[in-house]
C-alpha positions in Angstrom: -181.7 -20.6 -1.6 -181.9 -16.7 -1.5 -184.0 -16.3 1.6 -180.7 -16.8 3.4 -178.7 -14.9 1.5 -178.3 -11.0 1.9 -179.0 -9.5 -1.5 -178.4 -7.5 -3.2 -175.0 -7.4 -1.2 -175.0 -3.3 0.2 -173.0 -0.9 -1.7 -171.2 1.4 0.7 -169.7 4.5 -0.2 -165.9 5.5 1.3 -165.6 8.7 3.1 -162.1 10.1 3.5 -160.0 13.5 3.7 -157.4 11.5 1.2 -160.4 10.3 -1.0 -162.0 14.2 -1.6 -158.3 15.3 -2.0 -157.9 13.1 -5.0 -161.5 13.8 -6.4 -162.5 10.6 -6.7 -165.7 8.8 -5.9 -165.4 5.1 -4.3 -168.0 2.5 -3.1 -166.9 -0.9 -1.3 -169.9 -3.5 -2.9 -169.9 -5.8 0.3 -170.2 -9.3 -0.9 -168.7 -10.3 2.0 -172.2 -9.7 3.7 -174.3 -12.1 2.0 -174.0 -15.2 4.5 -171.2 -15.6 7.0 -170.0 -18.8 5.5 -171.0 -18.3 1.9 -169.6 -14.6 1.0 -168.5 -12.9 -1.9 -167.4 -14.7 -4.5 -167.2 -17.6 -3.3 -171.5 -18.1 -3.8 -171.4 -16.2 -6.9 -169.6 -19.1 -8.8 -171.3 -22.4 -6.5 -175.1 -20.6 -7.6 -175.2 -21.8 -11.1 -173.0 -24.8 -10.3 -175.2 -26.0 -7.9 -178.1 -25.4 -10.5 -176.3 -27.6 -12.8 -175.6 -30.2 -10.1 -179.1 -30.1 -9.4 -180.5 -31.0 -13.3 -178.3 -33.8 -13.7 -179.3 -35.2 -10.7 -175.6 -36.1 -9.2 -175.3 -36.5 -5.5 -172.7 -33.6 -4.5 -169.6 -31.6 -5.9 -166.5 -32.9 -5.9 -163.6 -29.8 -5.9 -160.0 -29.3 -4.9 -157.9 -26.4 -3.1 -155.0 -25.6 -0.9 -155.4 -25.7 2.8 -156.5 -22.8 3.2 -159.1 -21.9 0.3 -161.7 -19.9 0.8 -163.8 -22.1 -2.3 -163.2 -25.6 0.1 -164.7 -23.6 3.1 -167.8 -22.5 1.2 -168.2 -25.3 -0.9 -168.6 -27.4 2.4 -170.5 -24.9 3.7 -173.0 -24.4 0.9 -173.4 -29.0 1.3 -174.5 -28.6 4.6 -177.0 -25.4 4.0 -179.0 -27.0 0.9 -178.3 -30.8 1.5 -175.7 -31.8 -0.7 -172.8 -33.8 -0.2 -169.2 -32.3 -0.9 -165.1 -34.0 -1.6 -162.5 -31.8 -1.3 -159.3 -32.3 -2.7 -156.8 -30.7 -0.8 -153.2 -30.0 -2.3 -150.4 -31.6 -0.7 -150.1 -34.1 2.6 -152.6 -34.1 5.7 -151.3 -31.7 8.7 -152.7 -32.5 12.0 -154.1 -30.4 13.9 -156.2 -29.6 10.9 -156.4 -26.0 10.0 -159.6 -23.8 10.7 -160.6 -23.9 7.3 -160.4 -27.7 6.9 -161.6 -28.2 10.7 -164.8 -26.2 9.4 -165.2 -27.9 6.0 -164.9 -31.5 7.8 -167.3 -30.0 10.6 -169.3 -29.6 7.7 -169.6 -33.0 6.1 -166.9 -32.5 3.3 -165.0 -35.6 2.9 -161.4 -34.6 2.8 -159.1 -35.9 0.6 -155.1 -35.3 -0.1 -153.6 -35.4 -3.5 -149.5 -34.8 -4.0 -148.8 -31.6 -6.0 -147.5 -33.0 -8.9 -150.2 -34.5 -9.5 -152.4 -31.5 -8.4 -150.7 -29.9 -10.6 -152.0 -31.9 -13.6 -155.8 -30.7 -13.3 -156.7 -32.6 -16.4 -155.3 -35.7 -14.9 -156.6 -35.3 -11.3 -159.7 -34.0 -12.3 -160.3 -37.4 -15.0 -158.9 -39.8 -11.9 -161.5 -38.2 -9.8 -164.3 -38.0 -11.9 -164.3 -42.0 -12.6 -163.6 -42.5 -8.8 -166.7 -40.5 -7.9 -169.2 -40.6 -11.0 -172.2 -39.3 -9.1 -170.4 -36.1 -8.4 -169.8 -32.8 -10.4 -166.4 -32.0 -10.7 -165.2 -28.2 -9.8 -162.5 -27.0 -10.9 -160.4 -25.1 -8.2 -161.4 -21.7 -7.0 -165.1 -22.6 -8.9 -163.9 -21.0 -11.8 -166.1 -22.6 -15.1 -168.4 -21.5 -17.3 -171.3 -22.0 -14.8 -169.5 -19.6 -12.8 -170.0 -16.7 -15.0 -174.1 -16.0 -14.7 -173.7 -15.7 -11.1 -170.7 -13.1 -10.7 -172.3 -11.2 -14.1 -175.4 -10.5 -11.2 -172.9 -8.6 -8.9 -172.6 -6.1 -12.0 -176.1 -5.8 -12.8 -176.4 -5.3 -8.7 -174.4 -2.4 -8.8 -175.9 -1.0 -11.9 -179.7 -0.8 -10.0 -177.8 0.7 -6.6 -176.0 3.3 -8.3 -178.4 4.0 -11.5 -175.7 3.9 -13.7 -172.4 1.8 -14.1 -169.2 3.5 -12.6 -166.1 4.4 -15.0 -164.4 1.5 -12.8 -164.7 -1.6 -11.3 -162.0 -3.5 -9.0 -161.9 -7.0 -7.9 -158.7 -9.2 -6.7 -157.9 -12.1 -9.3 -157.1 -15.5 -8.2 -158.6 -18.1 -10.9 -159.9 -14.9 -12.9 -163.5 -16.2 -13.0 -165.0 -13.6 -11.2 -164.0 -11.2 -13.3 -164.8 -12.8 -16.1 -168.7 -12.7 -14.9 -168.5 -9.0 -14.1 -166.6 -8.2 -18.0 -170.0 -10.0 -19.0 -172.2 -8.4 -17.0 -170.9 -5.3 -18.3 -170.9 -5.3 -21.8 -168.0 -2.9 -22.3 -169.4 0.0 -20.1 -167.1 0.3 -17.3 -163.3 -0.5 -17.0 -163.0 -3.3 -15.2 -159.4 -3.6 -13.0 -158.6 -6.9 -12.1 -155.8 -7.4 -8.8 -153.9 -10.1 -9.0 -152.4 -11.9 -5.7 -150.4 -14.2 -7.4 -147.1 -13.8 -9.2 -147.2 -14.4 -13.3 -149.4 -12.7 -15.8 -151.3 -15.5 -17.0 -154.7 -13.9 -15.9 -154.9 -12.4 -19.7 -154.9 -15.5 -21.2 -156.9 -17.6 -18.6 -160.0 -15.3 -18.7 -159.8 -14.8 -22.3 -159.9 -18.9 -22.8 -162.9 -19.1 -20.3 -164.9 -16.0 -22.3 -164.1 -18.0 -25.1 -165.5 -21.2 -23.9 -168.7 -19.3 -22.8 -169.0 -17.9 -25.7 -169.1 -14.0 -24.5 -167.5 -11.6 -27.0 -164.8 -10.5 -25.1 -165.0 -6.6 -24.8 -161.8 -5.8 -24.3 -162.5 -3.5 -21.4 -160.2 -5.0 -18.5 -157.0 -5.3 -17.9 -154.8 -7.4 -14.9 -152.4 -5.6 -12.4 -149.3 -7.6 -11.5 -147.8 -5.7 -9.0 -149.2 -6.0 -5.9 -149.1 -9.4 -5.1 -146.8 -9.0 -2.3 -144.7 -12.3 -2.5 -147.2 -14.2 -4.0 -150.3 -16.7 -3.0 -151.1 -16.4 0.6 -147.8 -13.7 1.0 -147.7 -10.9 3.4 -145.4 -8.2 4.5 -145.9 -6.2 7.4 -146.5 -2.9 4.9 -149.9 -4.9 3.9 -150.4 -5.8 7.6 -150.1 -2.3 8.0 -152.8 -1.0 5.5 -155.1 -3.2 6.8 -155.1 -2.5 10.2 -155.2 1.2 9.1 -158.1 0.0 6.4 -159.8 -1.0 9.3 -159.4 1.8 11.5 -160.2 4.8 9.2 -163.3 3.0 7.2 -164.7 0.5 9.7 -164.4 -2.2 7.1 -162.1 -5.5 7.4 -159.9 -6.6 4.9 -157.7 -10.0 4.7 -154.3 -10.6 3.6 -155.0 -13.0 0.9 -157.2 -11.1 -1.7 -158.9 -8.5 -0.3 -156.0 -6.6 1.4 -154.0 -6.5 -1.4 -156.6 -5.3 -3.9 -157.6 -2.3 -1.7 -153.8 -1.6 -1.2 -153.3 -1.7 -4.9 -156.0 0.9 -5.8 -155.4 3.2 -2.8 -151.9 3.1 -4.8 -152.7 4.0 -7.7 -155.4 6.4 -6.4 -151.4 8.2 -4.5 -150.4 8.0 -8.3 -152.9 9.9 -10.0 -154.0 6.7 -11.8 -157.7 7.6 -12.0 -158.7 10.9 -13.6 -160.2 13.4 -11.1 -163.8 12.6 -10.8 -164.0 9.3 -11.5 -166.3 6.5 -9.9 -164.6 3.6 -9.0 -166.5 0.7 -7.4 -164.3 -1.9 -6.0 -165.7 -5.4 -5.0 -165.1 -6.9 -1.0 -165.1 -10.7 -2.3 -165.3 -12.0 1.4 -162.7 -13.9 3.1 -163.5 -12.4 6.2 -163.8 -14.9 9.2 
């Protein structure tokens, strides 16, 4: 699989008049390079789960998202590269025209498929209707996030631990399902901080990634927290301040941000780098989970 993949992803270091002011050291690790259809995250959590597809010999992955998720774009994309066949179940009714996300996955070969939200809502429920519906797939849970999931993000930590030579005091992600920074908290074994971004209102990350630690049995650490602050709305939210920082991102560092996760992550920590959050000094390392079409 890796001979079309770029890795390790690059690990690019930010250089700004703002950045020296504050005394701190920050890197951009640009998963969003490692295939134009598979990047970031996204192939961290399918690698192992394709593994696992693989050695119980089921025909393709079965997996659910809104209309616009990232994970039903790569998963469909990741079918067509290495031969697999892929379902997605997509939240809510059918809107024609499709969306370029959907029109892509069916381009693809996914199968599309439209399941009500309340019932969405009920994972355990759609994800045991599905399962006896399609027994020759795997079922993935939305986003990707399992347990397979884990080994594959855990390698984005022991990535940036060759490029740099050492760990940095910090390392930033945005937080949907959590799993992603669940692999990095165990790729770390408690030597860097790890500051997860939500973009979606609540604060039930805490508990979400400590139940999936649990069920992978990794000693959790305790070395990250969740930020709920910056979520902008919520899910798939944007104001014109975020638009903003983006555009200005863009301009300043050369490197492109969406409004989704990505945007709001970098806005978050540019925030708290305003606030004095991180002692002067510091080396933060902030991961570009993709998104970027």
């Amino acid at each position: 699989m890796k001979n079309i993949l770029n890795l390790p992803s690059p690990l690019v270091a930010l250089q700004s008049h703002f950045l020296n002011k504050k005394a701190v050291n920050v890197w951009i690790k640009r998963e969003d390079l490692i295939h134009p259809q598979l990047s970031g995250n996204k192939w961290r959590k399918l690698e192992f789960n394709l593994k696992e597809m693989r050695r119980q010999g089921k025909r393709g992955i079965l997996t659910f998202g809104g209309a616009y998720s990232n994970h039903i774009y790569a998963t469909a994309a990741a079918g067509r590269l290495f031969d697999f066949s892929t379902i997605g179940i997509i939240r809510g009714e059918a809107i024609l025209p499709l969306n370029p996300t959907l029109s892509f996955a069916r381009e693809a070969g996914m199968q599309l498929e439209y399941l009500d939200r309340t019932t969405y809502r009920d994972k355990a429920k759609a994800h045991k209707i599905y399962q006896a519906r399609y027994p020759n797939y795997c079922i993935l849970p939305e986003g990707g996030t399992n347990t397979h999931a884990i080994p594959g993000s855990a390698r984005t930590a022991a990535e940036i631990r060759e490029q740099l030579s050492r760990l940095p005091d910090f390392i930033c992600l945005a937080c949907g399902t959590g799993g992603t920074l669940a692999g990095i908290v165990a790729g770390l074994d408690g030597e860097s901080e790890v500051l997860g971004f939500s973009v979606l209102k609540g604060d039930f990350h805490q508990r979400d990634i400590q139940q999936l630690l649990l069920e992978a049995n990794i000693k959790d650490p305790k070395n990250w927290s969740v930020k709920t602050d910056y979520h902008f709305g919520g899910y798939a939210r944007r104001t014109p301040e975020l638009d903003k920082f983006i555009a200005d991102f863009k301009r300043d560092y050369g490197i492109p941000l969406e409004w989704i996760y990505t945007g709001k992550l970098m806005y978050g920590i540019f925030d708290l780098i305003e606030k004095d959050y991180f002692p002067k000094g510091s080396s933060i390392v902030v991961i570009h989970t993709g998104g970027i079409r």
